[in-house]
Every structure is written in structure tokens, then in C-alpha cells.
N, C-alpha and C positions, 0 to 999 in steps of 0.2 A: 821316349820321354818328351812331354809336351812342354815347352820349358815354360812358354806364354803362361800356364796354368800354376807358375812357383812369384807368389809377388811378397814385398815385405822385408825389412831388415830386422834379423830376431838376435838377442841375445841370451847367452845362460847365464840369469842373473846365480851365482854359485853364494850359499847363502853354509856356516856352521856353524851348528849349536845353536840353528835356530835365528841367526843373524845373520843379513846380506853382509857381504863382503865387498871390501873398498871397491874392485875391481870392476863390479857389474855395474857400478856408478861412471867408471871411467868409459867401459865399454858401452854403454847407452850414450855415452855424447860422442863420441866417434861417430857410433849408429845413426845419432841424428846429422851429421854430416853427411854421408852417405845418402840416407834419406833422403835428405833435401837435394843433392843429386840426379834423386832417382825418382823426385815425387811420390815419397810413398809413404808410409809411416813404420813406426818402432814398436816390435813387444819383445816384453820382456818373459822368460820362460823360469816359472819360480818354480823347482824341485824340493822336495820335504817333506815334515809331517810335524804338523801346528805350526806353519808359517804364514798363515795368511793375512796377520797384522804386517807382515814383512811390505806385501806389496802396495801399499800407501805409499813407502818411502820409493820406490821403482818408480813410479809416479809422478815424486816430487821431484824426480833428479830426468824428469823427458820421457818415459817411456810413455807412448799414447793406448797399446794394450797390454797388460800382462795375463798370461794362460797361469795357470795355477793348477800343480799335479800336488796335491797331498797325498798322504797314506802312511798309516806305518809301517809300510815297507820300506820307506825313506827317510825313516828316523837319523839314520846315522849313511855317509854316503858309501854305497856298494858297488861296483861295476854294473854288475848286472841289470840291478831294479835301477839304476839312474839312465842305463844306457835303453833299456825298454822303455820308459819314459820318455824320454828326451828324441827318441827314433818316432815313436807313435806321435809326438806333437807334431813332429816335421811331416810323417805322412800323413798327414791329416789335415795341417793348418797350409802346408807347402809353399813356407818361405823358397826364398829369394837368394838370400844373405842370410847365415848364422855364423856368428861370433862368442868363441868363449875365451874363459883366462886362459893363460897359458901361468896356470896354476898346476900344482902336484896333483890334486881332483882333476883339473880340464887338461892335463897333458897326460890322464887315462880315459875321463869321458870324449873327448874330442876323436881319435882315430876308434876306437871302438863303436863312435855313434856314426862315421863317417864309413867303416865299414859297412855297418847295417842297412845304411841306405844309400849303398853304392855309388857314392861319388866321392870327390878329392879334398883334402886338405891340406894347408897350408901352414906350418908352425912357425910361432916365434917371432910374428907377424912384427915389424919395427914401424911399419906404416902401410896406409889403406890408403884405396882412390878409386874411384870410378872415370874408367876412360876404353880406350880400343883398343882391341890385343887381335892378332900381334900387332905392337907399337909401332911397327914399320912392316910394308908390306911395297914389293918391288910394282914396278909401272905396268899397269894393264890388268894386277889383279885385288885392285881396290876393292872389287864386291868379294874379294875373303875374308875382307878385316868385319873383326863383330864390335857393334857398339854396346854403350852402358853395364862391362863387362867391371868382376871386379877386381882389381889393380892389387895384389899382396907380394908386399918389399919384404924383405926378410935377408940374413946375410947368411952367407955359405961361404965353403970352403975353408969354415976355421975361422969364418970372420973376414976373410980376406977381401971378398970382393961382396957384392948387394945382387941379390938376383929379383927381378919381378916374373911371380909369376901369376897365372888365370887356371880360371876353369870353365872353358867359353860352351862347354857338351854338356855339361850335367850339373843336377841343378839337387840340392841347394850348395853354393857358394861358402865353403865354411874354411876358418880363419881362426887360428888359438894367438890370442894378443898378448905380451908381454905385461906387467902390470909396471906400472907408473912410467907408462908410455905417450895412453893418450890420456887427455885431459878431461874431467868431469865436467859438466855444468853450475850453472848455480842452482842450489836447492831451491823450489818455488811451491811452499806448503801449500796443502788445499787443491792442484793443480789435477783439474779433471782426465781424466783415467776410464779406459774400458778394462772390470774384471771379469775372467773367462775361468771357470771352474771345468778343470779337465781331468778323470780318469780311466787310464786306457787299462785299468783290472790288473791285478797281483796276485801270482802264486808267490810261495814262501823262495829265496834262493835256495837253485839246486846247488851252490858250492859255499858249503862251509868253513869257514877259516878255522884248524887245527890248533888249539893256545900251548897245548904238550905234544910231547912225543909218542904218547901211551892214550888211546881213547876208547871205547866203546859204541857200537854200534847193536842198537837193535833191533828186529824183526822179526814181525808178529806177520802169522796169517792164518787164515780158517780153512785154507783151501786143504784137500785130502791128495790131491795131485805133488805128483816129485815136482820141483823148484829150482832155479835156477836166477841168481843175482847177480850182477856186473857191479862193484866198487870202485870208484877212479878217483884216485889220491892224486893231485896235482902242485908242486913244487911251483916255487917265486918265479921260476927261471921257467916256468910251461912245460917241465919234462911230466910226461903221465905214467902210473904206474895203475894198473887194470888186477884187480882182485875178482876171483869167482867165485862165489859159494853156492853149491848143490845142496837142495835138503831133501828129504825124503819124510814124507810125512803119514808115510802107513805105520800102521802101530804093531807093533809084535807083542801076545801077550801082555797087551798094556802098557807098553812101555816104547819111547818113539826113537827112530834110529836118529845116531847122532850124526853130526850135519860136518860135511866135510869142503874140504877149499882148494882153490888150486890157483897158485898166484908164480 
């Protein structure tokens, strides 16, 4: 990983029902803190579908670009389609820093997008800073310590004690912030803005949310060949349960055998 090659402080402006949320107001002035640190500037990353009157207001509260993924595969928020989203801006635009709430949405979007593009996170961030990590580093081996790294305080232990931590290897630098943490700016209407229209393509989600206990599934094909289907029903708690269904689709006499399972 070339890290020279990840510049930028991005935030998940986290928007519902169609409206930015307090949070992504707070997280763009922290951002711009940072920023100014680090000489560089702020976008904000708007997930949706018809939200693009939204990114004015990104705008007016400091963000200097916003990317914009619409679609309606992001009508309403899903793991899946926001974490495909949100993964594809990073590998592509390759911030620096990305910050999101450390909302019920961003405390699922945040380690799943963090998965995705293999590097660390940081939860429950109480304060951000840019400085050299490690903070202390013994006599003679100063050319270990890394500069303009970014500084995330957060408390551990139950609360008990404050830990800082980095992630000085791999890049982007991501950070879920508590909300009514850090402080917003003041609104400044009108305030010039780059909009960046981005879609990285949507299939339908393969994981359906279940609303009963009792459902139906069906499956059509034209093929004349025997068949074989794998089904995986997955549980709140991630346990999987794997169904098989075999079909056979030569006809006897007109009439097609029927289709058996083995679960």
C-alpha cells in the first residue's frame, strides 16, 4: 500500500428519510480541524436515493467536496448496498481520514466498510488530533516515530482509563465519533462546494430480511438438466442455516418429478 497515494479528510455525511443528520454537520467541523492540520481539504460522502438537494446543506456547514452515490438501492439504509458504496468511494477517491457517526447506521456501516478495505478502526472516538505516534519513542530510535498520523482518544476498560490509538500502516484512517461530541460550524448559505456524482453499479441485495416466520420462495428455470440450489437463512446473531433443493426436470409422461430438499 502506497499510503502517499490516500490524501483528504472524508466524512459519512449519514442522512434518513431523505435528510442529513445532525451528526454529519458536527463531523465536517472536526474534519475541518484536521484538515487544516494536514493541508488538505474535506468531502463529504452523501449515501441515498433522491438526496441530492441534501448536499447544498453539506456545503454550507464546510464540506469543500461532496461525492454523491444515489440509487435506489439506497432508498432505505441496508448493510450491504451502503457498505458497497461507501468501500467503492474509498477505493477510488482514497482518502486519508474517514469519519463516521458513531450512530446505530455507522456503528454497522463503519467496521463492515473497514473490513472491506482492509484496514483499522477506531470506535467511540471522544477526541481526534493529528500528531506522532508512537507519542513517545526511546533515544536513538526517533526515525520510528511517524508524523501527521491520526491521534483517536476513546475510553476503554469500562470507561476507566482513555487509550490513544493510530493506524500509522494502512490507509484510510477511519474513526466512528460519538455524536454531540464535536462541535459543528456555523452555517454559511451559498458557500461554494465541488459536486461529484458517483455510481459504483447495484445489483438487487442477496440477503433478504425475513418479516414472518413462514415464507415462500420461488424458482423458475428452462433449463432440461437436474438442478441443484443452495438456500442460507441467516439469524440476527450470524448463525447460518444452509438448505439444498435438487430438482429434476425431465418429464415422465408429461408430467415433471417433484423436487426434493435436504436441509
Amino acid at each position: 500500500m502506497n499510503l502517499e497515494e490516500y490524501k483528504g479528510v472524508y466524512i459519512f455525511a449519514e442522512q434518513v428519510d431523505g435528510k442529513v443528520s445532525n451528526i454529519a454537520y458536527e463531523l465536517i467541523g472536526e474534519a475541518k480541524n484536521l484538515a487544516e492540520a494536514l493541508k488538505t481539504d474535506v468531502t463529504a460522502v452523501l449515501i441515498g436515493s433522491g438526496v441530492k438537494g441534501e448536499a447544498e446543506k453539506l456545503g454550507a456547514y464546510g464540506a469543500d467536496r461532496v461525492i454523491l452515490v444515489d440509487d435506489p438501492e439506497l432508498k432505505e439504509y441496508r448493510t450491504e448496498p451502503y457498505t458497497h458504496a461507501l468501500s467503492e468511494v474509498i477505493n477510488k477517491f482514497k482518502p486519508e481520514i474517514v469519519l463516521i457517526g458513531a450512530t446505530a447506521i455507522g456503528r454497522d456501516l463503519g467496521p463492515s466498510t473497514s473490513a472491506r478495505v482492509a484496514t483499522g478502526l477506531t470506535a467511540d472516538c471522544t477526541k481526534l488530533e493529528i500528531g506522532d505516534f508512537p507519542l513517545t519513542v526511546p533515544a536513538g530510535k526517533e526515525d520510528t516515530q511517524k508524523h501527521n498520523q491520526l491521534l483517536m482518544t476513546r475510553p476503554a476498560f469500562g470507561g476507566n482509563t482513555i487509550a490513544t490509538i493510530a493506524c500509522p500502516n494502512n490507509r484510510p484512517q477511519m474513526a466512528t465519533v460519538r455524536p454531540g461530541v464535536m462541535q459543528k460550524r456555523a452555517k454559511e448559505d451559498g458557500r461554494a462546494f465541488e459536486l461529484v456524482e458517483f455510481n459504483p453499479g447495484f445489483k438487487p441485495n442477496d440477503r433478504y430480511p425475513l418479516t414472518k416466520d413462514v415464507f415462500r420462495l420461488y424458482y423458475t428455470s428452462l433449463s432440461s438438466d437436474r438442478q441443484t440450489i443452495d438456500v442460507y437463512v441467516e439469524d440476527n446473531f450470524g448463525r447460518v442455516r444452509q438448505l439444498t433443493f435438487s430438482f429434476n426436470n425431465e418429464r415422465e409422461e408429461g408430467k415433471d418429478k417433484p423436487a426434493s430438499s435436504r436441509h
